[in-house]
BALOBA-1460 file (C-alpha; in Angstrom, 3 decimals):
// residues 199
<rec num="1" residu="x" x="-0.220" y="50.397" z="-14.369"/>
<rec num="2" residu="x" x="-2.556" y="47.745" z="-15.750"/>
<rec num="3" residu="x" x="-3.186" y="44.759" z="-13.893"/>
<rec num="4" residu="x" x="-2.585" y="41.862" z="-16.918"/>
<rec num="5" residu="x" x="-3.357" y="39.003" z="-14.920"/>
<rec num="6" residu="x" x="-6.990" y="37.686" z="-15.469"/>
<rec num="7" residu="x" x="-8.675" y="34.792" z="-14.374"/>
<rec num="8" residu="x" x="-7.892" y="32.879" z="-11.443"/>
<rec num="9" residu="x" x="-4.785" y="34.893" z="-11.067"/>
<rec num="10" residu="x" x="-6.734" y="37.836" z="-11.185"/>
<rec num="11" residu="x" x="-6.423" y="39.914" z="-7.986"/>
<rec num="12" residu="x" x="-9.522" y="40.285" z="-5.806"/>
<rec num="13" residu="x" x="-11.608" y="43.722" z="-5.608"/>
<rec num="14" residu="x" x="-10.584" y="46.976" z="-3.530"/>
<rec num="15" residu="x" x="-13.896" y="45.837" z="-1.521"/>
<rec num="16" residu="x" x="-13.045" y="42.524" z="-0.915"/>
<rec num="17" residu="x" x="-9.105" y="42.761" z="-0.699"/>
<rec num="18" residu="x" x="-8.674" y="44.093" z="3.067"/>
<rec num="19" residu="x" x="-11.144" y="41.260" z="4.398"/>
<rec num="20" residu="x" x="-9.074" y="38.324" z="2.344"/>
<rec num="21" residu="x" x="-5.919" y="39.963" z="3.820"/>
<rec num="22" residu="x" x="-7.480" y="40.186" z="7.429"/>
<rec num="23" residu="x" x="-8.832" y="36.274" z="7.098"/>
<rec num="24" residu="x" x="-5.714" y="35.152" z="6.052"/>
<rec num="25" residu="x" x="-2.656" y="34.423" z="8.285"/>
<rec num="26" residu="x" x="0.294" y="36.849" z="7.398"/>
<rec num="27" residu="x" x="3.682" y="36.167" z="7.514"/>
<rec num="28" residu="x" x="5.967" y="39.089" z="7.379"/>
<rec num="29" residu="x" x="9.172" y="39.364" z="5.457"/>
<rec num="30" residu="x" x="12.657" y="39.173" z="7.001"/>
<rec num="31" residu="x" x="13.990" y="42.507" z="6.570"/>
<rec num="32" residu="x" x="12.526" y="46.068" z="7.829"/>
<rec num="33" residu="x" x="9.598" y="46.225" z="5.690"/>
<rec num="34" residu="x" x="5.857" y="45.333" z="7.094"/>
<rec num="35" residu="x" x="4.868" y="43.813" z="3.943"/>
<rec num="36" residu="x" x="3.195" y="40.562" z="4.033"/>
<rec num="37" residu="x" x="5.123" y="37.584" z="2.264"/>
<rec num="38" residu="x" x="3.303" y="34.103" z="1.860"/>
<rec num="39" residu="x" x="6.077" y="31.850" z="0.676"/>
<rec num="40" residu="x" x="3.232" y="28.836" z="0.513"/>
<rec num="41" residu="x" x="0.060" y="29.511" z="-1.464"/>
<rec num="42" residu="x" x="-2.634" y="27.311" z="-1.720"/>
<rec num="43" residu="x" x="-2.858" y="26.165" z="-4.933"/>
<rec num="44" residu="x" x="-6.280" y="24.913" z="-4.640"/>
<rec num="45" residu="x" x="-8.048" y="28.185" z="-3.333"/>
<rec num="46" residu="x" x="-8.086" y="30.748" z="-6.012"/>
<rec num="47" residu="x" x="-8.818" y="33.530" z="-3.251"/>
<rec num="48" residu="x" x="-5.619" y="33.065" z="-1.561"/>
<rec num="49" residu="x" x="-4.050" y="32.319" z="-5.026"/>
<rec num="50" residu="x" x="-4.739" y="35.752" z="-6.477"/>
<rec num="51" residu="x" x="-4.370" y="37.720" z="-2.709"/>
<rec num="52" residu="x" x="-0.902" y="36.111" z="-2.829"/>
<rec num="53" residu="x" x="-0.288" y="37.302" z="-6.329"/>
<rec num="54" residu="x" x="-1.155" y="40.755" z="-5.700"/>
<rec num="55" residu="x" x="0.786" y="40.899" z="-2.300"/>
<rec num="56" residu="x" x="3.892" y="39.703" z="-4.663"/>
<rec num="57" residu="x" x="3.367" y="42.498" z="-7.116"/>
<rec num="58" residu="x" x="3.222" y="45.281" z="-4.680"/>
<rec num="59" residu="x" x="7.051" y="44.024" z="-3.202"/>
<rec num="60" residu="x" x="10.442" y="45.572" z="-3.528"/>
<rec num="61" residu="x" x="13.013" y="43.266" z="-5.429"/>
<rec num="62" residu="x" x="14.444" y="41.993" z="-1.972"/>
<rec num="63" residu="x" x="11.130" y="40.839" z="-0.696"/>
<rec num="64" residu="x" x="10.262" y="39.035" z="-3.525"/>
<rec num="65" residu="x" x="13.658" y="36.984" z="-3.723"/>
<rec num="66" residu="x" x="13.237" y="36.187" z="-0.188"/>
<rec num="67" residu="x" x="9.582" y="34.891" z="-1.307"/>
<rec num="68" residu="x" x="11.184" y="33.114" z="-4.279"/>
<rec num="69" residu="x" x="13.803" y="31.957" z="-1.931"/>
<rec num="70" residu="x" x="11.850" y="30.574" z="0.914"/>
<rec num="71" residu="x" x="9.524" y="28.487" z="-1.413"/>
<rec num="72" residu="x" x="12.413" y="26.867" z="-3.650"/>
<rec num="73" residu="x" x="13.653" y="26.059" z="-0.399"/>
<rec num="74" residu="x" x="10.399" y="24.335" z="0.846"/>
<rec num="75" residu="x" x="9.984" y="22.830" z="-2.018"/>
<rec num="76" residu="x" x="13.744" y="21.287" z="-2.414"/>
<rec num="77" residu="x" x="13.285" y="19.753" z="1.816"/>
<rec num="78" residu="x" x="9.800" y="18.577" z="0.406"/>
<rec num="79" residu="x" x="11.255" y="16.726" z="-2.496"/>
<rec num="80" residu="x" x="14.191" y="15.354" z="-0.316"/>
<rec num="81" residu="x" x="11.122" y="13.998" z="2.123"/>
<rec num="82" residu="x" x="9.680" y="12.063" z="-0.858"/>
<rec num="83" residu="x" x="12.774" y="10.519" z="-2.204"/>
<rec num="84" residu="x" x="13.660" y="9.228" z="1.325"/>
<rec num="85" residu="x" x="10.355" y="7.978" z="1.596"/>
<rec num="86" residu="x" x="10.972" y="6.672" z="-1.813"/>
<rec num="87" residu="x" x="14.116" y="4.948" z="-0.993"/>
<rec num="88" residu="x" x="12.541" y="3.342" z="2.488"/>
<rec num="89" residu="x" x="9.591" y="1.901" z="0.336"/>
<rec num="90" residu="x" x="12.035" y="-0.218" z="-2.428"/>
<rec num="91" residu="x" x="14.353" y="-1.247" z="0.641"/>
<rec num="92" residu="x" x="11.555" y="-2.594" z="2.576"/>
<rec num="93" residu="x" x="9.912" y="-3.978" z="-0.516"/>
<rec num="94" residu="x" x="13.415" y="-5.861" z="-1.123"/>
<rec num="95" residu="x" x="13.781" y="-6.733" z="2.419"/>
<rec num="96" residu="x" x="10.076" y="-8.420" z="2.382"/>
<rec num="97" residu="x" x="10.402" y="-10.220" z="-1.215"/>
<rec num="98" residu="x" x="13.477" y="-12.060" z="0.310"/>
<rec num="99" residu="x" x="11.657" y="-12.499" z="3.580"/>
<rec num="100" residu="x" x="8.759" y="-14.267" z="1.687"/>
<rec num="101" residu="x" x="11.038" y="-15.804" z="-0.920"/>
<rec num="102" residu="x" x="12.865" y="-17.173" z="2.100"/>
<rec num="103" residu="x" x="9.977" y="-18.670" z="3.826"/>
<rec num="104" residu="x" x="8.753" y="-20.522" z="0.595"/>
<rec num="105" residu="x" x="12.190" y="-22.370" z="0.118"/>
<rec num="106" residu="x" x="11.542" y="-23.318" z="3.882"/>
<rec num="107" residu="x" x="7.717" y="-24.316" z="3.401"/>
<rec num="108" residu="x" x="8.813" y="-27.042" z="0.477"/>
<rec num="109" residu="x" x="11.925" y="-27.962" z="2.301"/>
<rec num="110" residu="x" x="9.922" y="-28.749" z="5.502"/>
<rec num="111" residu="x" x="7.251" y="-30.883" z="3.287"/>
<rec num="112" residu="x" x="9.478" y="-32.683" z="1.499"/>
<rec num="113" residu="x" x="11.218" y="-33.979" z="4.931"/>
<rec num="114" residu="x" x="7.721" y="-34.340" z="5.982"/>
<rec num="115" residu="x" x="7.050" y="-36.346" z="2.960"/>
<rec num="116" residu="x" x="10.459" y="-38.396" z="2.933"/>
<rec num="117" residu="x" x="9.545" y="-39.255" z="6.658"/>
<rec num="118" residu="x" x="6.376" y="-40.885" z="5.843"/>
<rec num="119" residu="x" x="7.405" y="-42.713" z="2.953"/>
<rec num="120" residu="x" x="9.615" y="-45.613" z="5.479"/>
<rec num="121" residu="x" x="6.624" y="-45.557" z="7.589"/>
<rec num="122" residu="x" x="4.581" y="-48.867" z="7.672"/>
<rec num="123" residu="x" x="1.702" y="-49.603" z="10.210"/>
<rec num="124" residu="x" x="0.787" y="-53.152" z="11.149"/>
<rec num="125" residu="x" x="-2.518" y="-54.047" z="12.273"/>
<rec num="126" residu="x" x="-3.776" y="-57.222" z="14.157"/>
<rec num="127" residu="x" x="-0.701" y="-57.832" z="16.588"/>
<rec num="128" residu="x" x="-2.084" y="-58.518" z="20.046"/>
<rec num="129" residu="x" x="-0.545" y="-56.152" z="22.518"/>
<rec num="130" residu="x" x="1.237" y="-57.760" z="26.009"/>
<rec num="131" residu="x" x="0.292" y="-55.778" z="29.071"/>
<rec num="132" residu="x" x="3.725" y="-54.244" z="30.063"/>
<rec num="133" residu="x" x="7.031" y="-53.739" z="28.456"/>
<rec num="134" residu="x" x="7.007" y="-55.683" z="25.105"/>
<rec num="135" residu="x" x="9.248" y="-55.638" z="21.452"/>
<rec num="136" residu="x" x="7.787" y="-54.126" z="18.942"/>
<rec num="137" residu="x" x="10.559" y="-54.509" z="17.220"/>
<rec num="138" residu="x" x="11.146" y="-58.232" z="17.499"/>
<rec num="139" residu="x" x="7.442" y="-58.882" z="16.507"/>
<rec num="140" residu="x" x="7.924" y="-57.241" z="13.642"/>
<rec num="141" residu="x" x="11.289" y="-58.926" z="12.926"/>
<rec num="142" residu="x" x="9.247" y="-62.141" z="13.337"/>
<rec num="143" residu="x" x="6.279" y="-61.119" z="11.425"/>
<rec num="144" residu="x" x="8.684" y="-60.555" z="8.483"/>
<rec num="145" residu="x" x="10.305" y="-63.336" z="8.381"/>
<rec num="146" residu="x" x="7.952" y="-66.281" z="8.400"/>
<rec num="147" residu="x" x="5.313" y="-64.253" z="5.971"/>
<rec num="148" residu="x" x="7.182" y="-62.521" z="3.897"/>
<rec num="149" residu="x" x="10.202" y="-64.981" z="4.153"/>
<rec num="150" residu="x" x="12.698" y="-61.575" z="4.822"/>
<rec num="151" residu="x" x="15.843" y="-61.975" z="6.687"/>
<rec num="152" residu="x" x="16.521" y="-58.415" z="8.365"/>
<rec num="153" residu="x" x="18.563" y="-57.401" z="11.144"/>
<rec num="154" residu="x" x="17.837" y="-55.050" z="14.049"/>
<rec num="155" residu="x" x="19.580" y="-52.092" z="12.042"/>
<rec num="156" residu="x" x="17.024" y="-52.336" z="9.322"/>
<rec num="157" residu="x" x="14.194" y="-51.056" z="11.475"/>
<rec num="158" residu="x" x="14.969" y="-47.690" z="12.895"/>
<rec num="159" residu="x" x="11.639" y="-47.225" z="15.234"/>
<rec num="160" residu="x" x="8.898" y="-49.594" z="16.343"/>
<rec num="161" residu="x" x="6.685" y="-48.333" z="18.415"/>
<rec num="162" residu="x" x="2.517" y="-48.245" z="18.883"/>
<rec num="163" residu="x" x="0.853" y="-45.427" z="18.341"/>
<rec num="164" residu="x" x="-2.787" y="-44.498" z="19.382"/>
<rec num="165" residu="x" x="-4.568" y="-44.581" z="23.032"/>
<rec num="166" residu="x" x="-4.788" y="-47.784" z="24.968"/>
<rec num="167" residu="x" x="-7.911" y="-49.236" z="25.591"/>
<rec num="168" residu="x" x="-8.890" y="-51.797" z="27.798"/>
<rec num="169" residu="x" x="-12.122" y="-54.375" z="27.426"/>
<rec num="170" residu="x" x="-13.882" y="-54.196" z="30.403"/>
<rec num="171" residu="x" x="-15.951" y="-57.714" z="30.223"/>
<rec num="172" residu="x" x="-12.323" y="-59.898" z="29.492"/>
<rec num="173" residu="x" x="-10.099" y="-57.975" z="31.064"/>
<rec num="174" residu="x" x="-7.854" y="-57.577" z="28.070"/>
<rec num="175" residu="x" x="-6.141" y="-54.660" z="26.088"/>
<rec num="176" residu="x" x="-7.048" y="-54.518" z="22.419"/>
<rec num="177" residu="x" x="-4.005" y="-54.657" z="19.882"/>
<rec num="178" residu="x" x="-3.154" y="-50.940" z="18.931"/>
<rec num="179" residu="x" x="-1.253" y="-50.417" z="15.844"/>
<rec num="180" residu="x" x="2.395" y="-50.373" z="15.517"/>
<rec num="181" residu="x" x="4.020" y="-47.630" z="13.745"/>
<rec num="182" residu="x" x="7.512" y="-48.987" z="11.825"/>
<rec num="183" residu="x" x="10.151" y="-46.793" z="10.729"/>
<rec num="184" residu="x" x="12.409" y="-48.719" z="8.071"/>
<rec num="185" residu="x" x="15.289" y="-47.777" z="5.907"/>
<rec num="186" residu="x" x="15.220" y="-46.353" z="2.504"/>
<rec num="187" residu="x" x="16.679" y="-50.078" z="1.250"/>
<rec num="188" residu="x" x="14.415" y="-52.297" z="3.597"/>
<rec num="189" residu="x" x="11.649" y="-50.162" z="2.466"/>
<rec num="190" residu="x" x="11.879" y="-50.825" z="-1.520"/>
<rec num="191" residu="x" x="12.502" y="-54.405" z="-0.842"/>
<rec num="192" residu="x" x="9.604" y="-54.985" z="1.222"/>
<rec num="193" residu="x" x="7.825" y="-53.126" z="-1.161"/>
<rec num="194" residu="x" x="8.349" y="-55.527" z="-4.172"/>
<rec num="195" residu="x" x="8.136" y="-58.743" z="-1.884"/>
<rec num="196" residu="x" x="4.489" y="-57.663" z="-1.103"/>
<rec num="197" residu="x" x="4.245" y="-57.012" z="-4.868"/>
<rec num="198" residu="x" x="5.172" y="-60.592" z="-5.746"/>
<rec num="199" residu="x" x="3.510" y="-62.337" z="-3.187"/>
């Protein structure tokens, strides 16, 4: 019989077949018979290709459905593979757009705390600092009220404190006036606000 098969899928020579047989490994098929089955060809060598070929035409019926068998059944456990890694891929995409979705929402909270924070913040400069316990406080109550002519209570002024390093003059003896760092209410904060406006 005629060999139709030309081209790639042509089989190799007589002088050429036993030494692609001998180079490649065999696999044998699962019932009685010796003859070679390679349920895997390589697409990309033509050799093997066309060996493969002409091992497959020289098969009984049973050995070439157990061929046909074993490579649907590689290839169905391969394309199971890929659609699970398919499936892990979207979840973990998901998983990391809510992540990063997540941590934005957090970012702008955390700035606009940051940013409501610092808006009641006031720092006074020029207030000479007492060596010891003193009232920030209080000075600042008192700085309020005879220059900007502003009667607040102690509720109005959530934090007084000053804020930097303390250093001391060496020739008089004396501690230079650090800043003091005021934390007022929202309503205390828009009035002082327009007094210094006005004034």
């Amino acid at each position: 019989m005629a060999n139709r098969y030309t081209g790639k899928y042509a089989p190799l020579s007589s002088s050429r077949d036993g030494m692609t047989r001998d180079s490649k490994r065999r696999r044998h098929a699962t019932s009685d018979s010796s003859v070679p089955c390679s349920p895997h060809p390589n697409q990309g060598d033509l050799q093997f290709s066309a060996t493969s070929r002409a091992q497959f035409e020289h098969m009984d019926m049973e050995h070439k459905l157990n061929c046909l068998f074993d490579m649907i059944s590689t290839n169905y456990d391969m394309n199971y593979k890929l659609d699970c890694l398919n499936n892990s891929f979207y979840h973990s995409k998901a998983i990391n757009d809510v992540t990063e979705a997540r941590l934005r929402l957090l970012e702008y909270k955390s700035l606009d705390i940051e940013a409501r924070s610092l808006r009641n913040n006031l720092i006074f400069n020029g207030f000479p600092e007492c060596v010891g316990t003193e009232e920030c406080t209080q000075t600042i109550l008192e700085f309020l009220t005879s220059k900007l002519n502003m009667t607040l209570g102690l509720h109005s002024i959530v934090e007084a404190r000053r804020i930097g390093r303390r250093i001391v003059a060496r020739a008089q003896g004396t501690t230079r006036g650090r800043a003091i760092l005021v934390t007022l209410s929202d309503r205390v904060m828009s009035m002082i606000s327009w007094t210094a406006q006005n004034c």
